[in-house]
PALORO-325272 format. One record per residue: z, y, x of N, C-alpha, C in turn. Coordinates in steps of 0.1 Angstrom, whole numbers, plus 5000, padded with zeros to 4 digits. Atoms other than C-alpha are relative to their C-alpha. Layout:
ZYXZYXZYX ...
END
This chain:
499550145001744485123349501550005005 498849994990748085073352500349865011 498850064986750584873379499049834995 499850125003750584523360498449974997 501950055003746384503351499650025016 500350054986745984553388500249915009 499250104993747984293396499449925001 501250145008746184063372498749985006 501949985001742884143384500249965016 499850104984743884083424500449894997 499450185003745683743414498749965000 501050115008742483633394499049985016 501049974986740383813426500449875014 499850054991742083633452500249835002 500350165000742483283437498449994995 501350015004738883303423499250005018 500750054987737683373461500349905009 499550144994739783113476499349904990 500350085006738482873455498350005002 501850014999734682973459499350045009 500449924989734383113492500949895012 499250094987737282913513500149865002 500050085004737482623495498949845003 501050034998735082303501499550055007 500949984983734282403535500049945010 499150074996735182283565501049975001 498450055000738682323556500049804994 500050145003737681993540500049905007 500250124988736681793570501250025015 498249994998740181903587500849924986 499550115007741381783557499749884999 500950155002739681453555500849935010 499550074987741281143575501449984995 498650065000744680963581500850075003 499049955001747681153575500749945009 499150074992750181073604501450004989 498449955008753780973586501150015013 499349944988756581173602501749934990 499150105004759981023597501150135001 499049865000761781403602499250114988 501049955009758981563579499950135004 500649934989758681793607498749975008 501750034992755481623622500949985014 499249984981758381633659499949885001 499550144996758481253657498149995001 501350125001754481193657499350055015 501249964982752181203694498849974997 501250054998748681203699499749945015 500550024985747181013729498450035003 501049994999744381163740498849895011 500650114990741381033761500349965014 499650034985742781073794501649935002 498550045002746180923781501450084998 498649944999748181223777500550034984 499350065014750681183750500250204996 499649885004750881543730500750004989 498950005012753481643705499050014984 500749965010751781673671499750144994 500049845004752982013665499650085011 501049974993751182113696498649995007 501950065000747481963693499650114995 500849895006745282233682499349884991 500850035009743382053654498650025000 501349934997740382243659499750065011 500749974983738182313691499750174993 500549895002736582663694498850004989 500850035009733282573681500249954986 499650025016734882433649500750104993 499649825007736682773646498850074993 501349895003733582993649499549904987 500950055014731682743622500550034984 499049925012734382803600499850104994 499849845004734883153603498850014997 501350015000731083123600499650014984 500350065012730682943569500850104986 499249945014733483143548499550155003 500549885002732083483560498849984992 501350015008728883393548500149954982 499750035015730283263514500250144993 498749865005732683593512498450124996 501349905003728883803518499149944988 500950045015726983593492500550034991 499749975015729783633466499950145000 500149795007729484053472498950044997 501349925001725784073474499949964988 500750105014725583833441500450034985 498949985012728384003419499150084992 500549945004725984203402498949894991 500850105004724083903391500449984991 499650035015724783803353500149845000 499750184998724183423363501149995006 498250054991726683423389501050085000 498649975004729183633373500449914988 499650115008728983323348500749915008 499650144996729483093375501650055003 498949974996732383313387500749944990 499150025010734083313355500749865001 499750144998733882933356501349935005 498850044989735582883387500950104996 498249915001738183143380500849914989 498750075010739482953350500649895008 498950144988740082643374501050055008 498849964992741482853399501550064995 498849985005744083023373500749904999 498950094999745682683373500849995011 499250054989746682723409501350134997 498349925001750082863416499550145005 500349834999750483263415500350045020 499949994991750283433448501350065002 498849934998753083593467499250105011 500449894992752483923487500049975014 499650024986752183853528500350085008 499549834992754684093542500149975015 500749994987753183983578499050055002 502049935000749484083569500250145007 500149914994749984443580500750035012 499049984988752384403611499149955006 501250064993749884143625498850085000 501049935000747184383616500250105011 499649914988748784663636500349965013 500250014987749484463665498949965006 501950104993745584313672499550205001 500849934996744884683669500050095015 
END
């Protein structure tokens, strides 16, 4: 197989699992809710007040607690293991296909020349 069909085939891979594994999860209920409007379109002008009254910057709230981490990471591992044990399936390499053609509409990826620097420093 050469250079440019491997390319094609990670692209389709990578938007097809985002889309059926990451997608509609709880990224959605992070996403869900009232948008704060920032008036620098940095998010620096917005505060949250929490319950005890302390005012935090926006770009320093964590979004998510621990426990909504783990559920997460929870939920898309368990997606990521259903779609490898299932690929062998004829029904759900139909459904794959499906979702892959939606997902080719999203925009192409770009390579993440952090992925392996951060890899090597966790190890």
């Amino acid at each position: 197989m050469n250079r440019g069909d491997e390319k094609r085939i990670a692209v389709r891979m990578a938007k097809t699992l985002a889309m059926m594994c990451v997608r509609n999860t709880g990224l959605e209920t992070l996403h869900a809710g009232v948008v704060p409007i920032t008036h620098t379109g940095d998010y620096s002008d917005v505060r949250v007040i929490d319950a005890d009254g302390r005012e935090i910057a926006w770009n320093d709230v964590s979004h998510l607690d621990n426990d909504q981490m783990r559920a997460l990471m929870k939920e898309i591992v368990n997606r990521l293991y259903t779609f490898n044990i299932s690929i062998d399936d004829q029904e759900f390499r139909d459904r794959v296909d499906r979702w892959a053609r939606i997902a080719d509409r999203w925009d192409e990826p770009d390579p993440d020349l952090e992925f392996f620097r951060k890899l090597a420093e966790e190890d």
